[in-house]
C-alpha positions in Angstrom: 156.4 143.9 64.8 155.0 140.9 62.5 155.5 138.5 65.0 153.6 140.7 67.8 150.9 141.0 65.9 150.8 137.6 65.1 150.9 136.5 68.2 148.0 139.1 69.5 146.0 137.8 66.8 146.6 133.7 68.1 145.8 134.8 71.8 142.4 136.4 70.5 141.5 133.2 68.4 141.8 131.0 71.4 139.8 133.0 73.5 137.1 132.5 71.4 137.8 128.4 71.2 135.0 126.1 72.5 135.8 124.7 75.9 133.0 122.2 75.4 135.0 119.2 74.7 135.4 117.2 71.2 133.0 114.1 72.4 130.4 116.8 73.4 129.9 118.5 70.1 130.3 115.8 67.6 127.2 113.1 67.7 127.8 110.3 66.9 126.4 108.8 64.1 122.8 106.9 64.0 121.0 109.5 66.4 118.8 108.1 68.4 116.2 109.8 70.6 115.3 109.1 74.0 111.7 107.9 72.9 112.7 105.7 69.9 115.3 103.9 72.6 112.3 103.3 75.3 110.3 101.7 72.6 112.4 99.1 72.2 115.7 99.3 74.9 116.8 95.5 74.2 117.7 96.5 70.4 119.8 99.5 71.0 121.8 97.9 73.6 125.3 98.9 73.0 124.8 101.5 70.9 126.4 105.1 71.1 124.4 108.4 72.1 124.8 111.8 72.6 121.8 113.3 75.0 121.2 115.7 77.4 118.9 118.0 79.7 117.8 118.8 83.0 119.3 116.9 85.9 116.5 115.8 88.2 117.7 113.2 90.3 121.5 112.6 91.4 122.2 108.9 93.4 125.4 107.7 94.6 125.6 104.5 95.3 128.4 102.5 96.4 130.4 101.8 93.6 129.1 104.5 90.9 126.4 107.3 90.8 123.0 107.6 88.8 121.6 110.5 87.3 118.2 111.0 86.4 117.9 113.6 83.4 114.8 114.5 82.0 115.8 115.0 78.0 115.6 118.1 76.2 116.6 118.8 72.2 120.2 119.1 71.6 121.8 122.5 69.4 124.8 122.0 66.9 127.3 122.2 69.7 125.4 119.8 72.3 123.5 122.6 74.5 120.5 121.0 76.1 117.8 123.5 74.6 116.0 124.7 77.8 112.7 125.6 75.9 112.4 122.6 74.4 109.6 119.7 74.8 111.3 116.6 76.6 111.0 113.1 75.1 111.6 111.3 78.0 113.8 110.6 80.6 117.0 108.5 81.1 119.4 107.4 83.7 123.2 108.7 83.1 125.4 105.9 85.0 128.9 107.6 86.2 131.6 105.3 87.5 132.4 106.8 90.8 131.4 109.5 93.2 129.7 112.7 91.6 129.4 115.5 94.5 125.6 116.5 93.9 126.4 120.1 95.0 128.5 120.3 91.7 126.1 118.7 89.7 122.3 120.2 91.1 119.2 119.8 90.6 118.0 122.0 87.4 121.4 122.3 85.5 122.0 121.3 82.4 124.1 118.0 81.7 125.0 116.8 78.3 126.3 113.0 78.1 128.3 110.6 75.7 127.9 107.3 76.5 126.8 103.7 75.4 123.3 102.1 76.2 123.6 99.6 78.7 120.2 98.2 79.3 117.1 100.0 81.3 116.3 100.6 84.8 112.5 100.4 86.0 111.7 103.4 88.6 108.4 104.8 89.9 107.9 108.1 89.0 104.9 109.0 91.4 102.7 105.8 90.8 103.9 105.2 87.1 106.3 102.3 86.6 108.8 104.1 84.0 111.4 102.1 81.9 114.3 104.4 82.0 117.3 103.7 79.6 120.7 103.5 81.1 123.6 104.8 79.5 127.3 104.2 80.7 129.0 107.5 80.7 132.3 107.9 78.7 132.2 111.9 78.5 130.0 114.1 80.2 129.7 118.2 80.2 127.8 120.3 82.6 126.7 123.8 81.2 127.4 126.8 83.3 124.3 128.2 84.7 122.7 131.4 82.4 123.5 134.8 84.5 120.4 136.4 85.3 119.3 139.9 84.5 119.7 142.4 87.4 116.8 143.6 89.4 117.5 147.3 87.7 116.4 145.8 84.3 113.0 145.2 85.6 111.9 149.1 86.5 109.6 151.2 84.3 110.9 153.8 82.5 108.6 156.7 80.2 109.0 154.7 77.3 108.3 151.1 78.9 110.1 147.9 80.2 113.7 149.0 78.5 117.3 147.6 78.8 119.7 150.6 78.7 121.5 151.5 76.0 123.1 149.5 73.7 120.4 146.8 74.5 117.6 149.4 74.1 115.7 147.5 71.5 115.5 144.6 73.6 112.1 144.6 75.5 112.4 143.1 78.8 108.8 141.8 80.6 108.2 143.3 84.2 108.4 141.0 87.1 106.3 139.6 89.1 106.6 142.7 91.4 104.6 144.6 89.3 
């Protein structure tokens, strides 16, 4: 009976084990920001970073592909904080072909890699100096589920989620 319980017990634990991998979650150890590298790209060449955000570009090319990320804050884990104010945008280089319907437009990427020089792009009219970093681990989030539509209908005592979530207010959409 010991060893049933014991081994309930392990196959709960796991469940609840990170499947954001090790490279993801640690940074390394100066950490730089996106900013403090434009300022000065030349110095930091070589140098190890953790960063992430929103993916707003994806190019394959023929050997490799570029991704265009604009940066967000980081949380303990890696997360790209979605709420966050950006501090500037940088080019993740992947050896190889990524499939841009895997990696869209508006998700969230995190990226280990080391700085590998810059890349000069026009971003509408403005000549911007992105940094490139060479990819050596990479995670994309899964996309946050939304709340359903039912969430969103008034009820006597306001904009309510159900029970247990009843203290959670929810704003009406834009239906209203």
């Amino acid at each position: 009976m010991n060893r049933l319980c014991l081994f309930i017990l392990i196959v709960l634990v796991s469940g609840c084990a990170s499947l954001v991998p090790t490279a993801i979650s640690n940074s390394p150890a100066p950490d730089l920001s996106v900013d403090e590298v434009r300022t000065n790209i030349d110095k930091f060449n070589g140098a190890k970073v953790r960063w992430g955000g929103v993916i707003s570009k994806v190019e394959n090319k023929a050997e490799q592909t570029w991704i265009e990320i604009v940066s967000r804050q980081l949380s303990s884990n890696g997360q790209p904080r979605g709420e966050s104010k950006s501090s500037g945008r940088f080019i993740a280089r992947f050896s190889g072909f990524v499939d841009p319907l895997e990696y869209k437009v508006g998700d969230f990427l995190t990226i280990v890699g080391s700085l590998s020089g810059k890349h000069v792009a026009l971003i509408g009219e403005y000549a911007y100096s992105f940094p490139v970093v060479t990819v050596s681990a990479a995670y994309l989030w899964p996309p946050k589920k939304e709340m359903p539509d039912y969430y969103d209908y008034p009820s006597p005592w306001g904009y309510y989620a159900p029970w247990p979530y009843h203290h959670t207010r929810y704003p009406p959409s834009s239906r209203w």
